[in-house]
Structure formats: C-alpha cells, structure tokens
C-alpha positions, 0 to 999 in steps of 0.5 A, a space after each residue: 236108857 239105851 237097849 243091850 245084848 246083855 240089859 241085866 248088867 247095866 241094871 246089876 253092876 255099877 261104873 268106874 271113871 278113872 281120871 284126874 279131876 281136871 280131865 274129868 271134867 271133859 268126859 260125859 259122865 252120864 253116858 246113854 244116862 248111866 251116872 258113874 258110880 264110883 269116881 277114882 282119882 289116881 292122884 290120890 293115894 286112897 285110890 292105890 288098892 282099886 288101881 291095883 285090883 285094875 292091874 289083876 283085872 288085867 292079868 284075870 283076862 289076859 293071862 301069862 300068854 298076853 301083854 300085861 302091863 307094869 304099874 307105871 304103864 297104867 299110870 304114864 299111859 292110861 291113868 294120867 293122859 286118858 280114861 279107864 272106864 268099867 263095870 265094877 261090884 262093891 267087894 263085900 258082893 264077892 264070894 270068897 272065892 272071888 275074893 281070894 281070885 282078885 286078892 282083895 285086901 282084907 277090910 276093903 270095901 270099895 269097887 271091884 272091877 269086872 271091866 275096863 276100856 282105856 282110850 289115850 287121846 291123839 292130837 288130832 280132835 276127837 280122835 282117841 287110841 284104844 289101849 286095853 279092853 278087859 273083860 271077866 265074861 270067861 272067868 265069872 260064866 255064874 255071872 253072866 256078864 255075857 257082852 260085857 266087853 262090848 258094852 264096856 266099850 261102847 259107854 266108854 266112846 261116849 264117856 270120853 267123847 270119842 270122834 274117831 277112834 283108831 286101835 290096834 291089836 292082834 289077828 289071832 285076837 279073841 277080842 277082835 270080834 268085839 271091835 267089828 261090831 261097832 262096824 266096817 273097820 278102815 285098816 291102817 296096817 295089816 302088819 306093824 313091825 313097829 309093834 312087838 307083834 308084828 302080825 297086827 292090825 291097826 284100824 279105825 272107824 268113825 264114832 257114830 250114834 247108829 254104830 254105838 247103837 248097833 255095837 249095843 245090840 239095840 233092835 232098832 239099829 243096823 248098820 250096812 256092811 261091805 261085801 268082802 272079796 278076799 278073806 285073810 287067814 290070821 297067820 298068812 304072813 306074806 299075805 299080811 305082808 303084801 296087804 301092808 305094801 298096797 296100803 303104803 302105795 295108797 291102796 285102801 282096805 276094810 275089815 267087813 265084819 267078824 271072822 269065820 272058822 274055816 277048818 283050823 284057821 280064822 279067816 278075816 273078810 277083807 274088801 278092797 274099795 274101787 
C-alpha cells in the first residue's frame, strides 16, 4: 500500500467508481492495491440518489462563487464518457448535521461522497482531461480529511490509466496548488478566451510512478524541480496576455511549483525553457 500525507483516510473512508459497466472494465479498480468499495452504474436508476449526493458535493465545495455543474453536465460530460472517483463514508456514519448539510434522503443507506475527481478521455492515447476535483476538507475540519483532494486525485490517474494528463482552471484557483504537487506543469495557455474565464490556464504533465508517488506524500520519492526566472502574479492580465502570445509563436513555459503570497497578491513561479 502506498504511503500518504494523510494514511488515515485511506484506512477510515471507502471509494466510489462511477462508470458504465463497459468502461469499467478499462479502469484499475485496485489502484496502489485499494479495491473500490462501491461500484455506481449511471444506467441504472438506483444510482439517482448517489449521483445526486455528487452534485451537492459539487456545490459543498465550490459554493454560489464556482462553476457548478447542471445534471445532464454530469451525465453528458462525466458519467458516460469518463470516470468519477472518490472517497465516500456509508450515510448511516453521518451526524445529523451531516445529514441535513448533504440532504440525504430519509431511509438512504448507501455512500456519501466526500471526494471526487472526473477525467474525460481525449483521442490522443493515454491522454485524459481533468474536469473537476472536489473536496469536503474545508467544510468537515472534524474530520480531518486534510490532503484529500490530492489523494483523490492521484488514485484517480491510476484508476483511469492516465498517461497524460492535460487540465485547466483558474489562476486565482484554491486548488491549483494541489495540481503542482504532482510536478513541473507544461502550460498550454496562460490565457483562454475560449473559456468563460479567461484569466485561465491550461497545462499538462506526464503520469509518472515518482510523480504519483511524490504528489502522494511518499518519503521515498522526489521530484526535481526547474528554478523560475519569472513570477506571475494571478491577476496580471497583460502579462497573462503576453505569456499567451509567446506560446502561439512556439515559446515554451513551465509552471515550477505552488505560488507564494507576496503582500496581496499570489505570485505563480514561471520559467522559460533555453
């Protein structure tokens, strides 16, 4: 069993698969030698309240300021197509106040999710987009689910098989801290008015063993990281802008690591490659 920042979880919470039963059959269900616990089929429609619990989850973590997700978005763009995978607790380990926060229909026995990450599959082989990660660390502090989203994330990659792994969000993002761990990111674009926000970032890595390993919190991994020779600040527009330009022109750039707090502004370390 692979070491963590956070052992506990894997020991205390179970995990969730969701996919059609065909597609199951491409994932490792057994990542790092956890066995999913639960197995949901979106076909089926006894799978409706958990599915349901996934979009409160949603809105738990990301609140009226996010980017929630409509049912069908779920459905057309996660369920079907790719992979939900997470931690979840069975309902009747719920307080009452658990219960009331999620709305767990009365009689409802079955997982209540705590976590999930959804990758959609791209056509090129091994590559996979990741589409949401979700995590209750900031709104259960009792119970101690510190790390979760990262964990999640990283049994996710090897559930699915990922190869590549491209994703996208937000400069300003909480969460963006939790994709560096997993390594030097390759930035795609720096600003995407493809987007509904532009002021995002589009980025990949390559799924390695050591990065997994590292992202992890595993002592007997590391990985090397660039040294920046710039720093971004997450609401310097025109230089978002110019970054963007260089990259359409065949510049490279890396995001090194997790930003800093430089007064009021997050600054993101950036380097060119020769």
């Amino acid at each position: 069993m692979i070491t963590t920042h956070n052992d506990a979880l894997i020991q205390r919470y179970g995990t969730f698969l969701v996919a059609p039963p065909d597609s199951r059959k491409l994932a490792d269900t057994a990542p790092f030698g956890l066995e999913v616990t639960w197995h949901i089929d979106p076909l089926r429609a006894a799978s409706g309240p958990f599915l349901d619990l996934l979009q409160t989850l949603d809105g738990l973590t990301f609140g009226p300021e996010g980017m929630p997700m409509d049912k069908w978005v779920f459905y057309d763009c996660s369920e079907l197509p790719g992979f939900i995978y997470g931690f979840a607790t069975p309902a009747d380990e719920l307080s009452a106040d658990e219960r009331t926060l999620f709305g767990v229909p009365d009689g409802y026995t079955g997982p209540v999710p705590l976590s999930m990450y959804i990758a959609i599959p791209m056509i090129e082989q091994g590559a996979w987009f990741g589409h949401n990660l979700a995590s209750l660390n900031r709104v259960l502090p009792h119970r101690d689910l510190h790390h979760m989203g990262t964990i999640t994330k990283a049994l996710a990659l090897i559930c699915y098989r990922v190869e590549r792994f491209v994703g996208a969000t937000q400069w300003t993002s909480k969460a963006l801290y939790i994709h560096t761990k997993f390594g030097p990111l390759d930035l795609l674009t720096t600003y995407t008015p493809a987007h509904s926000i532009h002021e995002t970032l589009t980025y990949a890595f390559d799924v390695t063993d050591n990065a997994l390993r590292t992202a992890f919190g595993d002592p007997s991994a590391s990985l090397t990281r660039p040294e920046p020779d710039r720093h971004l600040a997450s609401d310097d527009v025109a230089q978002m802008k110019t970054m963007q330009a260089s990259l359409e022109s065949g510049e490279r750039f890396v995001l090194c690591g997790a930003a800093h707090q430089d007064g009021d502004r997050l600054m993101h370390p950036i380097m060119a490659p020769a």
